[in-house]
Backbone bond lengths (Angstrom), bond angles and torsions (degrees), N, CA, C in turn:
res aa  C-N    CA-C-N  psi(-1)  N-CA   C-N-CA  omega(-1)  CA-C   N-CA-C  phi
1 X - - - 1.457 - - 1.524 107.92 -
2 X 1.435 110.24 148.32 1.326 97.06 -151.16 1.865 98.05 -102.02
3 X 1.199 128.77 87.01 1.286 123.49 -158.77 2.007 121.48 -42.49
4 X 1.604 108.06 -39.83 1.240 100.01 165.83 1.862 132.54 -35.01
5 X 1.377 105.16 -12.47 1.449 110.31 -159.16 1.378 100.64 -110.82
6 X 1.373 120.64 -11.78 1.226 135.00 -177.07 1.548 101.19 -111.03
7 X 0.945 129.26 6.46 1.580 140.19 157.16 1.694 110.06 -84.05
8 X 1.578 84.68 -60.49 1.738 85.92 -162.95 1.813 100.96 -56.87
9 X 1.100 102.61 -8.96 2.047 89.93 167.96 1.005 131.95 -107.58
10 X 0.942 118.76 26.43 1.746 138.09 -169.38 1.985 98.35 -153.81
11 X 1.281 131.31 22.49 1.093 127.90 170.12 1.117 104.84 -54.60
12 X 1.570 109.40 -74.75 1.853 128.99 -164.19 1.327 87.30 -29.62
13 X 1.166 123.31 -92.21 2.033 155.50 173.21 1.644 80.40 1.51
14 X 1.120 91.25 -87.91 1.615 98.19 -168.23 1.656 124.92 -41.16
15 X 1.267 106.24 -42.62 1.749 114.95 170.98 1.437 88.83 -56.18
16 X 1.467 111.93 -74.76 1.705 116.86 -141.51 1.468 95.40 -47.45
17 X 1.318 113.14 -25.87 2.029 103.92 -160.77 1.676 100.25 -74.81
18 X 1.185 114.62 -48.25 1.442 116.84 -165.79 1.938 96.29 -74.69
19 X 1.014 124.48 -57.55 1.254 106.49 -176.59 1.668 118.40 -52.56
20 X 1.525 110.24 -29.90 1.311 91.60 156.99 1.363 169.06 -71.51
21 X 1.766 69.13 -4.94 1.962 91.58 170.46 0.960 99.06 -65.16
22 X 1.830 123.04 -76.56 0.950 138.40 -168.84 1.636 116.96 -134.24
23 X 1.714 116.41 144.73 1.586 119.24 179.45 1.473 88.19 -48.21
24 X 1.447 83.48 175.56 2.140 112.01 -177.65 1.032 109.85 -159.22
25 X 1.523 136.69 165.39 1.137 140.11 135.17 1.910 116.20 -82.91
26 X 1.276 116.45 -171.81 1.297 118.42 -167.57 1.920 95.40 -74.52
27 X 1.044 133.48 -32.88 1.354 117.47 -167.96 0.795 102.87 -90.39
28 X 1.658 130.37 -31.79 1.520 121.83 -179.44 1.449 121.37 -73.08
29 X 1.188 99.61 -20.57 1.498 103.36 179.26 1.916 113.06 -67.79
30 X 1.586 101.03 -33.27 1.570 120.81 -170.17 1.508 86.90 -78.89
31 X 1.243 127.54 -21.68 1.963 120.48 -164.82 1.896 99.18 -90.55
32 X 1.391 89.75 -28.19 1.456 104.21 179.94 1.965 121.47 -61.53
33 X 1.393 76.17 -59.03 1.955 90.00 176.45 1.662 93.97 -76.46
34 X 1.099 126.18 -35.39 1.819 107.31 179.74 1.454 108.81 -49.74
35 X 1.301 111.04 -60.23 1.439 136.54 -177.51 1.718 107.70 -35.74
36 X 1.247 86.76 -61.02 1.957 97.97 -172.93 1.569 112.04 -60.06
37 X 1.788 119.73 -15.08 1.274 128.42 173.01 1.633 118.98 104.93
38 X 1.785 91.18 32.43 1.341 102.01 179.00 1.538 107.39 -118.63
39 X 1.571 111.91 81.48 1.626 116.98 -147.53 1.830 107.30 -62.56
40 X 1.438 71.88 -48.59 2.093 109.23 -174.16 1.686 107.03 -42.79
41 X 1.202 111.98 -46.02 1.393 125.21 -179.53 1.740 106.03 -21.16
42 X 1.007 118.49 105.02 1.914 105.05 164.47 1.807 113.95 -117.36
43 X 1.087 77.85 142.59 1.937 136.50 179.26 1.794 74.14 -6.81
44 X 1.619 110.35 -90.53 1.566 111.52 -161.19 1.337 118.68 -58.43
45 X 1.245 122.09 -22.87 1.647 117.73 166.73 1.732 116.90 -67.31
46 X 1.273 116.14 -43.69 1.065 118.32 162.37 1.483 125.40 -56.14
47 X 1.293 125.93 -53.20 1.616 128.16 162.86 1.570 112.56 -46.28
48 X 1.446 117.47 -38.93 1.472 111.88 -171.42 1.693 100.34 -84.08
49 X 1.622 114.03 -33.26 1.595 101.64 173.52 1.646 110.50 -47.64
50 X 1.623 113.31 -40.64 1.540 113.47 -164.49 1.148 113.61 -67.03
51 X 1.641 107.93 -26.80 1.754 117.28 179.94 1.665 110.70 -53.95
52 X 1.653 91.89 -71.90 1.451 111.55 -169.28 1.609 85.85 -57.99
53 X 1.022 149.59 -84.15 1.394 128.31 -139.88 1.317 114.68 -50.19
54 X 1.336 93.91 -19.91 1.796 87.29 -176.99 1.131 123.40 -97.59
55 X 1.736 119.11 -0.22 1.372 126.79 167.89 1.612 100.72 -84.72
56 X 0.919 111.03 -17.71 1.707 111.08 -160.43 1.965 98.99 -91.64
57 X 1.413 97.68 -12.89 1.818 102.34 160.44 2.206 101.58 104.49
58 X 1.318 101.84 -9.17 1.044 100.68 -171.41 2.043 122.57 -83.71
59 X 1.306 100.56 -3.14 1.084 116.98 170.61 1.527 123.80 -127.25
60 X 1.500 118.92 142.22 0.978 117.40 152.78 1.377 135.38 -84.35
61 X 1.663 113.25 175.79 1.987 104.67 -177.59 1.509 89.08 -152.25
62 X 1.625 100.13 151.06 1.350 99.87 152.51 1.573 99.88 -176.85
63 X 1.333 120.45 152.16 1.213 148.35 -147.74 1.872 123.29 -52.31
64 X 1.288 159.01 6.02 1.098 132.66 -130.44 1.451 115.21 -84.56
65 X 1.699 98.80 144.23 1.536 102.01 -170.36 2.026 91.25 -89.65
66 X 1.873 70.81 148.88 1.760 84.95 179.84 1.826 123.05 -111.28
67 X 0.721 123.17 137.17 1.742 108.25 166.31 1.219 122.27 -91.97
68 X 1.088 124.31 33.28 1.821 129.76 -179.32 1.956 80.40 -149.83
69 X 1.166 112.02 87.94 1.570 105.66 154.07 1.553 106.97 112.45
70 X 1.230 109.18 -152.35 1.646 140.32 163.75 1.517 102.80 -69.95
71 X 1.412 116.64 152.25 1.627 136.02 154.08 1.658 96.93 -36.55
72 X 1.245 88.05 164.39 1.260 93.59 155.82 1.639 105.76 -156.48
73 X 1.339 108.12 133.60 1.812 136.10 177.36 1.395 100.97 -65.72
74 X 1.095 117.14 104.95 1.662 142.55 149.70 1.669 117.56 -61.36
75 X 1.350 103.43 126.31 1.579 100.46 171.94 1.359 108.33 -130.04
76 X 1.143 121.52 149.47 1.582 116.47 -171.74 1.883 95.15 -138.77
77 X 1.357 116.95 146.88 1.825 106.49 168.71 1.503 111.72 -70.40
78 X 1.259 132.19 175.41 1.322 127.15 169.88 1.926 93.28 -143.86
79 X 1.204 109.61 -160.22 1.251 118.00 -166.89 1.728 134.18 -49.29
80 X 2.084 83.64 -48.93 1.447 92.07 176.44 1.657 102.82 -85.38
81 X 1.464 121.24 -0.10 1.234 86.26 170.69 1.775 124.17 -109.27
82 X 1.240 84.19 23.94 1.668 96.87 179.93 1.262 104.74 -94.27
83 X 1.603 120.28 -44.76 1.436 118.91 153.06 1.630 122.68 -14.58
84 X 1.771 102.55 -47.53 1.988 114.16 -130.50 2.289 57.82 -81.84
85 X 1.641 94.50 -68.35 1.641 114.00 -165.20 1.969 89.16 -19.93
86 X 1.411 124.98 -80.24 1.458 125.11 -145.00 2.121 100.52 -63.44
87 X 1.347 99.90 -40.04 1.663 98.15 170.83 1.599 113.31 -59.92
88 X 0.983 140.54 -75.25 1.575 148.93 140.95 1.388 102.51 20.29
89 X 1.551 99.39 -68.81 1.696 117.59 -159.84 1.255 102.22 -48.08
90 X 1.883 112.02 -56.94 1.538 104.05 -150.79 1.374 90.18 -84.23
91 X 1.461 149.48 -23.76 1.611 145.95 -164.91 1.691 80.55 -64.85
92 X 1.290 124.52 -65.48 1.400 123.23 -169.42 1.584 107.81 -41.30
93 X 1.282 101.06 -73.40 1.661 98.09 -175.32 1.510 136.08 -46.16
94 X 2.006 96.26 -38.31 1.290 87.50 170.34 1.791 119.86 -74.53
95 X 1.575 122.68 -17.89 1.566 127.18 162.67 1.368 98.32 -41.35
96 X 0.969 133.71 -93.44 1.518 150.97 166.43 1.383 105.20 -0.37
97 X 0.904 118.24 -56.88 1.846 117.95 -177.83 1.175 109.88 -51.23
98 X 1.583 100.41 -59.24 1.297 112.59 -155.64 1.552 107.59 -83.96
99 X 1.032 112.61 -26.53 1.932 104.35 149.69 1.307 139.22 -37.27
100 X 1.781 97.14 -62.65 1.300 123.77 -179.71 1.309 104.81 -70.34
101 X 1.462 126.12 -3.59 1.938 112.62 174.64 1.982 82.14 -111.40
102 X 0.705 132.86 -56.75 1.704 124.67 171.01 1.776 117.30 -30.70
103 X 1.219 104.48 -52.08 1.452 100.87 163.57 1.734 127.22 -81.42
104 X 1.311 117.32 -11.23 1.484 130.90 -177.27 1.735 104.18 -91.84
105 X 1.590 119.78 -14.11 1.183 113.07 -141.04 2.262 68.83 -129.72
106 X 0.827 100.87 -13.48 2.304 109.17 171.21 1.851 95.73 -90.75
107 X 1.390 121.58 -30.36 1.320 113.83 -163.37 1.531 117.42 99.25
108 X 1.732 109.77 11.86 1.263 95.19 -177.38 1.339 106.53 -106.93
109 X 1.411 106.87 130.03 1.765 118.92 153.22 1.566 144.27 -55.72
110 X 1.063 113.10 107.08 1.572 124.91 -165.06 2.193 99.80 -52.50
């Protein structure tokens, strides 16, 4: 199974969680989901999740100046997107269940 494809549907999920720990910019956010064991994740899918979420109202942005380079664009979640994050969550979790008894109930081991 080709895991990239099983990323690109769980992006949002995946942005909204890490920005809610903590704001990011676009690379940290991509260093973030690498980190968490989402290797596959690439650079421009992640920047365009940060776009669209934030046209779609669920994110915030704002500016910090840097001394090594360019600014860098901060995004942080705000209300409605903690909403999108906790709806997301449980559609995710309950997928997840119901996998993990589909594959437990074939004999396969996680």
């Amino acid at each position: 199974m080709d895991a990239t494809q099983l990323v690109k549907g769980v992006l949002d999920l995946a942005v909204l969680a890490v920005v809610a720990h903590e704001d990011g910019y676009g690379y940290d956010v991509v260093r973030r989901l690498r980190a968490a064991g989402l290797e596959d994740v690439g650079d421009a899918s992640v920047y365009g999740t940060l776009r669209r979420l934030y046209s779609a109202g669920a994110l915030t942005s704002y500016v910090v100046p840097s001394d090594e380079g360019p600014h860098r664009k901060y995004y942080g979640i705000n209300a409605q997107g903690r909403e999108a994050l906790a709806s997301q969550g449980k559609t995710w979790a309950a997928f997840a269940q119901t996998m993990a008894g589909l594959l437990d109930e074939a004999g396969v081991k996680a």
